[in-house]
MIDOSE-1310 file (N, C-alpha, C; in nm, 2 decimals, decimal comma, always signed):
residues 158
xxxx	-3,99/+2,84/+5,45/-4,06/+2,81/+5,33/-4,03/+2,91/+5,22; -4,00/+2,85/+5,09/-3,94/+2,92/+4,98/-4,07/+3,00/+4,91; -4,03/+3,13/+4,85/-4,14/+3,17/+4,78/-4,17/+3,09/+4,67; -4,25/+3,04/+4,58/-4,30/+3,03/+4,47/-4,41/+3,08/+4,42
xxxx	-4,39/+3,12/+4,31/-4,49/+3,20/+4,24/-4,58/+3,08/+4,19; -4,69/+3,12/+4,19/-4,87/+3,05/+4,11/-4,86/+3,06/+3,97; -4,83/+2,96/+3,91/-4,84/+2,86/+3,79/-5,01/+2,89/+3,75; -5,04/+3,00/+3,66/-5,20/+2,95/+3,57/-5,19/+2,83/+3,50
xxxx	-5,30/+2,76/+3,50/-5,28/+2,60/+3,43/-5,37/+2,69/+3,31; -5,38/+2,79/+3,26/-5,43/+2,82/+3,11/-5,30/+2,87/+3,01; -5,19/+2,90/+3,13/-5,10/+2,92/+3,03/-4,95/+2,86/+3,04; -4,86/+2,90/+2,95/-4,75/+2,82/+2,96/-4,66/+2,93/+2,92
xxxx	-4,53/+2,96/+3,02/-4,50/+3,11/+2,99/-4,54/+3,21/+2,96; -4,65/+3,24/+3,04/-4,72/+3,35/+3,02/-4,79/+3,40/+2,91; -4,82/+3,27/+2,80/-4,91/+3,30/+2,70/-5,02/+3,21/+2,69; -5,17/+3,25/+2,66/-5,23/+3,18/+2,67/-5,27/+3,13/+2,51
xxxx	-5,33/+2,97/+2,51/-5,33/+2,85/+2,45/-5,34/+2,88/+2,26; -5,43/+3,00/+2,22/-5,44/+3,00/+2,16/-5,26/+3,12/+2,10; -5,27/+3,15/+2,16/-5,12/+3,24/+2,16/-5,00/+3,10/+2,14; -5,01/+3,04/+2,19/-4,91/+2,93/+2,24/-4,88/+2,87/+2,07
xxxx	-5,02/+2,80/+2,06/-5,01/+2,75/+1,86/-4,91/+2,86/+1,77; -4,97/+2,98/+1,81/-4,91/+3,05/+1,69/-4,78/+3,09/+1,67; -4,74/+3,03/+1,83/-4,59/+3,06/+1,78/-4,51/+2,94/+1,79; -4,57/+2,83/+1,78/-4,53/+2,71/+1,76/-4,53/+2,72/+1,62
xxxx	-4,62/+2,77/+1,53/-4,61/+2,77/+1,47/-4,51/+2,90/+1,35; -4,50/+2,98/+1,41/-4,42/+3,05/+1,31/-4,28/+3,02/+1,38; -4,27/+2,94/+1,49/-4,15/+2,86/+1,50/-4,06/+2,79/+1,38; -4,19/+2,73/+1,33/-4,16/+2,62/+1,27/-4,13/+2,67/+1,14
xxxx	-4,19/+2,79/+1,07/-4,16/+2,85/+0,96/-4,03/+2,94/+0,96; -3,97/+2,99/+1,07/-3,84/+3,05/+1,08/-3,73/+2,94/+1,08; -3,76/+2,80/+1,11/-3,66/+2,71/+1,12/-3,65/+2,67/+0,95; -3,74/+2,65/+0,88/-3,77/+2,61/+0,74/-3,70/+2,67/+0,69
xxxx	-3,72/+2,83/+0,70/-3,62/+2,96/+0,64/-3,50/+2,97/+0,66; -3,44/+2,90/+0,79/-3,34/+2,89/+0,79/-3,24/+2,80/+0,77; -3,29/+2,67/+0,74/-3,30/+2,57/+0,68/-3,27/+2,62/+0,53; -3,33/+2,66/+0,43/-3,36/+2,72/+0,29/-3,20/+2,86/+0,30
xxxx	-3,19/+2,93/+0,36/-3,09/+3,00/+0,35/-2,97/+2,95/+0,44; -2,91/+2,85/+0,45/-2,78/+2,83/+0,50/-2,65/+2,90/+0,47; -2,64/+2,96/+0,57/-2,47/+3,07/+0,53/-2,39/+3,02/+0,64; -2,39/+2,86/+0,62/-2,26/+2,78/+0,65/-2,18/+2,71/+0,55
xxxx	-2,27/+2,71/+0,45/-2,21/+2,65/+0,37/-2,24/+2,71/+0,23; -2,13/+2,72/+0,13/-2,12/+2,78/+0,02/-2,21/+2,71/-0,10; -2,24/+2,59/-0,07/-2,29/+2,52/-0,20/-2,47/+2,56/-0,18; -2,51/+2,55/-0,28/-2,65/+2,61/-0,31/-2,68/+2,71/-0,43
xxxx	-2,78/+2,80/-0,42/-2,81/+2,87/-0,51/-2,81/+3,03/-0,50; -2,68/+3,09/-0,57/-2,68/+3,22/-0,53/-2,69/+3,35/-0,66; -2,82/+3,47/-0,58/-2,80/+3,52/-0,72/-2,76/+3,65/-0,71; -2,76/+3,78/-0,79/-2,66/+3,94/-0,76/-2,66/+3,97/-0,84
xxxx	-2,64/+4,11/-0,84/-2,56/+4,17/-0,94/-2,42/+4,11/-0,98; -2,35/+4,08/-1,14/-2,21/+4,09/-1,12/-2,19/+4,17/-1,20; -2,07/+4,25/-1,11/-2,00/+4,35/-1,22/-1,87/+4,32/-1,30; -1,88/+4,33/-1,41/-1,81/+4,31/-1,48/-1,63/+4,41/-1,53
xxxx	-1,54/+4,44/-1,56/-1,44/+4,52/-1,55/-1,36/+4,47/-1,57; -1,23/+4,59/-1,63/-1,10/+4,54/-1,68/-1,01/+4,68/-1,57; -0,93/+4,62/-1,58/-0,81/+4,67/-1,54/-0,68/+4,69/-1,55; -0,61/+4,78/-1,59/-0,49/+4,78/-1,69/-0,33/+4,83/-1,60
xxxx	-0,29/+4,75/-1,53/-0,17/+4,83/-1,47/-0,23/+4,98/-1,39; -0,11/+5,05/-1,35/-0,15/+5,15/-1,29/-0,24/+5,26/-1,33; -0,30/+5,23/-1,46/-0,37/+5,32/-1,53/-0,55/+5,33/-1,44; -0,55/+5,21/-1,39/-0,70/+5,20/-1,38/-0,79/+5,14/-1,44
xxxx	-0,94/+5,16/-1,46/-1,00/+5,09/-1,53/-1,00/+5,11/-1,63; -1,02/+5,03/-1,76/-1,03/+5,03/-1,93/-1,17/+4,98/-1,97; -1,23/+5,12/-1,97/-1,39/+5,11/-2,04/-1,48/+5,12/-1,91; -1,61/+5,16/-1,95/-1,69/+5,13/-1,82/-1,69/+5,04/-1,77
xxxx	-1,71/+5,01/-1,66/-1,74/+4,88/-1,59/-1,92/+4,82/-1,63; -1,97/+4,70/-1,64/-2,11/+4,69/-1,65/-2,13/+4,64/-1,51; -2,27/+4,62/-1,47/-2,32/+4,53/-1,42/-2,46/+4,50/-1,48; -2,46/+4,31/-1,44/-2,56/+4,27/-1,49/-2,63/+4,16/-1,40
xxxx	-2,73/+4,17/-1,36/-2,82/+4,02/-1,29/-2,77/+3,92/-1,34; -2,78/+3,84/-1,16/-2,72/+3,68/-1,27/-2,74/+3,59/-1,13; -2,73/+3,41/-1,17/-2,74/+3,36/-1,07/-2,60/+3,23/-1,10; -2,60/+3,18/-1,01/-2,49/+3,05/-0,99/-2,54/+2,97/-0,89
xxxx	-2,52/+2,82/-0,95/-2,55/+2,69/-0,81/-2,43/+2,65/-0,83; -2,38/+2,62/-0,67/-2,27/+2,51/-0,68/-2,32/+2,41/-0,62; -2,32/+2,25/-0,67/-2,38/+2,19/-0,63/-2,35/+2,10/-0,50; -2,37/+1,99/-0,43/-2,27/+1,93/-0,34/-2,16/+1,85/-0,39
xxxx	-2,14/+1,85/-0,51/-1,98/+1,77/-0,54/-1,90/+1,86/-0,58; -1,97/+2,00/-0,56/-1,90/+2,11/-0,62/-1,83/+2,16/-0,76; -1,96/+2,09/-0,84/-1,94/+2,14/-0,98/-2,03/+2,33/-0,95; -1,99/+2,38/-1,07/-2,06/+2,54/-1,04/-2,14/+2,54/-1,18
xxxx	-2,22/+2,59/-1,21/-2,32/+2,61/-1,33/-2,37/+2,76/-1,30; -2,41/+2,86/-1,37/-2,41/+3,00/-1,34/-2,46/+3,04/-1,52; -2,54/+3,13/-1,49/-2,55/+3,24/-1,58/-2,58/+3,39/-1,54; -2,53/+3,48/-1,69/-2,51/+3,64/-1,67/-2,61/+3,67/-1,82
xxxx	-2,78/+3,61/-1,81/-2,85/+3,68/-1,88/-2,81/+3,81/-1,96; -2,82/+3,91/-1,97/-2,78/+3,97/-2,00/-2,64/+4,02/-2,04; -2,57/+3,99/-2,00/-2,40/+3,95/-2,02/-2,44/+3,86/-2,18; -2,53/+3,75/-2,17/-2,53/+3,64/-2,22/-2,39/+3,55/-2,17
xxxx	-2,34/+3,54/-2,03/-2,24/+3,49/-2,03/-2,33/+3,32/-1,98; -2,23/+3,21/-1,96/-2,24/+3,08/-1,88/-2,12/+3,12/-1,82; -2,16/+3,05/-1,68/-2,03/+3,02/-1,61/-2,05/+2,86/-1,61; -1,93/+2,80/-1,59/-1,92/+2,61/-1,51/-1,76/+2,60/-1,48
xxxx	-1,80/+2,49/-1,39/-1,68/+2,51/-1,34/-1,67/+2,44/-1,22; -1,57/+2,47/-1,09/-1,58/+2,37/-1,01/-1,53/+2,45/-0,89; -1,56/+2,36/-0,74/-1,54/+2,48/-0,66/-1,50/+2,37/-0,48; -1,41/+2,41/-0,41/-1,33/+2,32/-0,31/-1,36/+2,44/-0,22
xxxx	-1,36/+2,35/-0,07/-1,36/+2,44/+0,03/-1,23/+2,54/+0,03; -1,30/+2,66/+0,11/-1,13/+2,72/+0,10/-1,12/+2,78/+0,24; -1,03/+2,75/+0,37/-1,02/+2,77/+0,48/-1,13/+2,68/+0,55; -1,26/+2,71/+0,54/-1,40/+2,62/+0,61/-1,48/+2,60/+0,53
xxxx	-1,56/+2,53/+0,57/-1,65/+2,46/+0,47/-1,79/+2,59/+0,41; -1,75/+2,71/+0,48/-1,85/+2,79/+0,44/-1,79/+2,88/+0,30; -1,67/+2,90/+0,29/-1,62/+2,97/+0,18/-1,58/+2,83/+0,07; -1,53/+2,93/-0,09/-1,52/+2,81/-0,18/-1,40/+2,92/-0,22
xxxx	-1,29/+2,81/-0,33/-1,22/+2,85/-0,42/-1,26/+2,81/-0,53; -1,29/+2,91/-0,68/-1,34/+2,87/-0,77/-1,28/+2,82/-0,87; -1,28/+2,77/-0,97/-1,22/+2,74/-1,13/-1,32/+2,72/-1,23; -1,32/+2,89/-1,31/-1,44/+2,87/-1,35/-1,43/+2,89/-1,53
xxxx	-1,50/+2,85/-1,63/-1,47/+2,90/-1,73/-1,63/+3,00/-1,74; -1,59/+3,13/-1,84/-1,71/+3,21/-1,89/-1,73/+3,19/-2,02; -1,80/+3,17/-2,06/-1,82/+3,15/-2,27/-1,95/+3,22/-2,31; -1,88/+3,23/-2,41/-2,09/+3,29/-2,45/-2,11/+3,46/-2,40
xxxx	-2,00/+3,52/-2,39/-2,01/+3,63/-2,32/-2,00/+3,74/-2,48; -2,10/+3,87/-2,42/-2,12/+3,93/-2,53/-1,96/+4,04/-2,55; -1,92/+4,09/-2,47/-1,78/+4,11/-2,44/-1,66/+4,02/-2,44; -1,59/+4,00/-2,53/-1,55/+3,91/-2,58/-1,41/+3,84/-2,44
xxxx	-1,37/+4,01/-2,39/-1,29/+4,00/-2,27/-1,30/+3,93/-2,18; -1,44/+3,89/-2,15/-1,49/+3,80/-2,05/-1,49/+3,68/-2,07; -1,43/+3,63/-2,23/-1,48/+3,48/-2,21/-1,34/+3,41/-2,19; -1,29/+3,30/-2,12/-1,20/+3,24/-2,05/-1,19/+3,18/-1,91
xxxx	-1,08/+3,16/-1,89/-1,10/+3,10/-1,74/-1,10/+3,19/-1,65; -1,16/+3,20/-1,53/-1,12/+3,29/-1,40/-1,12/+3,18/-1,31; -1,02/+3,26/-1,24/-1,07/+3,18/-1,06/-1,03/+3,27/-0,99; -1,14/+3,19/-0,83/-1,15/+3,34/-0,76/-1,19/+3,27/-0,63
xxxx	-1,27/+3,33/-0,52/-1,32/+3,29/-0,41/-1,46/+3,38/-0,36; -1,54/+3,23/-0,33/-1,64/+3,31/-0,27/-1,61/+3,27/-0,09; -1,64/+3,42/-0,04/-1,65/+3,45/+0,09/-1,75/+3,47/+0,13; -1,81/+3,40/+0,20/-1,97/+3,38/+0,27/-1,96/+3,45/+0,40
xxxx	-2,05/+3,53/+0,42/-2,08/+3,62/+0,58/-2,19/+3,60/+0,60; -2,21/+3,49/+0,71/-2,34/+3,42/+0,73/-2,39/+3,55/+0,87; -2,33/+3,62/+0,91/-2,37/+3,72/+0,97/-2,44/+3,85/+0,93; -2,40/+3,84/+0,85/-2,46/+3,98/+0,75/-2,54/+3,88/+0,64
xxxx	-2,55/+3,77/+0,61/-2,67/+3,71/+0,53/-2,56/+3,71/+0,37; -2,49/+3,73/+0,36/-2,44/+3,70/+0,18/-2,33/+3,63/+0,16; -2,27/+3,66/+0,05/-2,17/+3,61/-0,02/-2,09/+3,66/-0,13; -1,92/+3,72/-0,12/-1,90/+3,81/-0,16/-1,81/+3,73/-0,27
xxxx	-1,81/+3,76/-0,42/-1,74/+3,69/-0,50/-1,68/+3,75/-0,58; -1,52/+3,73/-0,57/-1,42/+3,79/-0,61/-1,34/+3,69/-0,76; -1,36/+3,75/-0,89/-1,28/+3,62/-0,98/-1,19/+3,72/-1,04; -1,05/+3,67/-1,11/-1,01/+3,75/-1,19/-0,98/+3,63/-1,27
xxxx	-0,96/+3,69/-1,44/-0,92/+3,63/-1,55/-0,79/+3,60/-1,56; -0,73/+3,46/-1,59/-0,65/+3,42/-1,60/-0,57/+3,41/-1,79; -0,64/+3,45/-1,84/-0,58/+3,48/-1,98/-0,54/+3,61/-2,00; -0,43/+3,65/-2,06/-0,40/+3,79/-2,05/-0,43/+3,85/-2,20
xxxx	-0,43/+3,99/-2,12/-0,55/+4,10/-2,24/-0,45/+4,19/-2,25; -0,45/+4,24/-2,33/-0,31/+4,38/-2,41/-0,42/+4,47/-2,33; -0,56/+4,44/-2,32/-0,63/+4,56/-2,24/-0,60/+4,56/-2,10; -0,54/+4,49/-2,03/-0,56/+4,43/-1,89/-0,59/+4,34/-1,78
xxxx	-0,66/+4,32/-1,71/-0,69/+4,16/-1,61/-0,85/+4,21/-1,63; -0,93/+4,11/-1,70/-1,05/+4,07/-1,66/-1,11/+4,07/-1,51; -1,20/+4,11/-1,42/-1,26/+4,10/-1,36/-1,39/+4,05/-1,37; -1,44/+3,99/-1,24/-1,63/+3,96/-1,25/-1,60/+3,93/-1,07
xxxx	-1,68/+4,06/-1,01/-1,74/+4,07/-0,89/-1,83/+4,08/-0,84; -1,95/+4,00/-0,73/-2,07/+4,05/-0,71/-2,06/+4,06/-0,54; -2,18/+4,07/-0,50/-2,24/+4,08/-0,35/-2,35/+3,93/-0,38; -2,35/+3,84/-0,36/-2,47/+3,71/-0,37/-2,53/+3,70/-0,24
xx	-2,63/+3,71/-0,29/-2,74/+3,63/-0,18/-2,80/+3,45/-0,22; -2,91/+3,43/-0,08/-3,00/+3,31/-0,12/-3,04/+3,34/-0,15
């Protein structure tokens, strides 16, 4: 005859009834959250610091670098809409998977930027680390500056 252990009919894995609800229910609120922060996929709403920067050949950087709060949605057809309040920049633009469906390649224009350096086309990639929770975004300017290559990099979260 095999051992079996004695089943309490008050509980159910060793917790009892009123225990049992509550983690049914903060079940259900961890699934929601993670549902709301998906880092499989790049489209949604992300916001960061971006820093802003130029770069001049072997010299280094030209001028301080800024950073400023800001957020960007890309939507599911993969248009991008974005602003840098304080920058006063807009981003829009458009954005394709790049390798998997969690990272993007961007094409973005900036206008409206209080730095005049900044306003043009960049493109760039966002790299999503659904392990570490973010999204790391790399653009450079594609118009050329007698000052050097435009930059705008952040760390994004949901």
């Amino acid at each position: 005859m095999a051992y079996r252990p004695r089943r309490r009919r008050d509980t159910l894995c060793g917790y009892h009834p009123p225990m049992r609800s509550s983690l049914a229910a903060l079940a259900l609120v961890f699934a929601g959250c993670a549902h709301a922060q998906d880092f499989t996929r790049y489209q949604g709403a992300w916001q960061g610091p971006f820093l802003f920067y130029v770069v001049m050949g072997e010299n280094g950087a030209r001028g301080a670098p800024a950073v400023y709060p800001g957020q960007m949605r890309i939507a599911d057809d993969g248009s991008v809409h974005g602003d840098v309040p304080e920058a006063a920049c807009k981003m829009t633009g458009t954005s394709v998977d790049f390798v998997s469906p969690a990272n993007a390649s961007l094409d973005l224009t900036l206008s409206g930027c209080t730095d005049a350096r900044f306003n043009g086309r960049f493109t760039g990639k966002l790299i999503n680390n659904p392990v570490l929770r973010y999204g790391s975004l790399r653009l450079n300017s594609l118009r050329p500056l007698e000052a050097g290559t435009a930059y705008v990099t952040s760390v994004l979260q949901r």
